[in-house]
N, C-alpha and C positions, 0 to 999 in steps of 0.2 A: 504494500500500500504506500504511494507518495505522499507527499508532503508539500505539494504544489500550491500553485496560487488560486484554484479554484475552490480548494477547503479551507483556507486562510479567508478567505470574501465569505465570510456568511447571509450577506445580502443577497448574493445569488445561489446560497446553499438553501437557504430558506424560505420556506413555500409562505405565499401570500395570503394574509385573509382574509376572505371572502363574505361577504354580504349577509351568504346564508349559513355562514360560522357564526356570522354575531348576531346574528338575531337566534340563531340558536341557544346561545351560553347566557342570551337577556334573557330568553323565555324560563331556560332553568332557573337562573336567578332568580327572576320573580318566582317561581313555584317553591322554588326553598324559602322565600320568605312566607308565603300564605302558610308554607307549613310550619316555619315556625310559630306563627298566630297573627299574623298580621292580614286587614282584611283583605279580599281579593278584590274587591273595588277602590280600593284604597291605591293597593301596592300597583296596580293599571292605570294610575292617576301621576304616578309617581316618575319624573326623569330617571333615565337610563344611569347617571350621575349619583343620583342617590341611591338606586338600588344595589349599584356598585358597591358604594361605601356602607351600604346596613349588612350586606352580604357578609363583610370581612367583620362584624362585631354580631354576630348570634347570642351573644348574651345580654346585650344591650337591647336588642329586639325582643328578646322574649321578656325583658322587663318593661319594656312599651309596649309588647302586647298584655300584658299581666295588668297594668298601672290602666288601660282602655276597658280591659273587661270589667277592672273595679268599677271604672263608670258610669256602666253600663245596669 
């Protein structure tokens, strides 16, 4: 195996992505969060931005969906 200049450029090693990759990994997204407890009308309300970032704090979320159903 070489060691050339085309494994060295990862820009060209690396597959591009696509459209229907990220709308994919949004939809999970949001489906991990309604499972966590967050409402489904809600989390569809929500920029792809914020879903991101509730994504990466699951305990935060389960304590905002906790702290909603109290008010409920």
């Amino acid at each position: 195996m070489g060691t050339g200049r085309t494994l060295r450029k990862e820009s060209h090693v690396r597959p591009c992505k696509t459209e229907a990759g990220k709308r994919r990994r949004a939809d999970a997204q949001r489906r991990r969060l309604v499972k966590l407890g967050l409402g489904e009308e809600e989390v569809q309300l929500m920029s792809a931005e914020n879903v991101r970032v509730l994504v990466q704090r699951p305990a935060v979320v389960k304590k905002l969906a906790a702290k909603k159903t109290e008010e409920k």
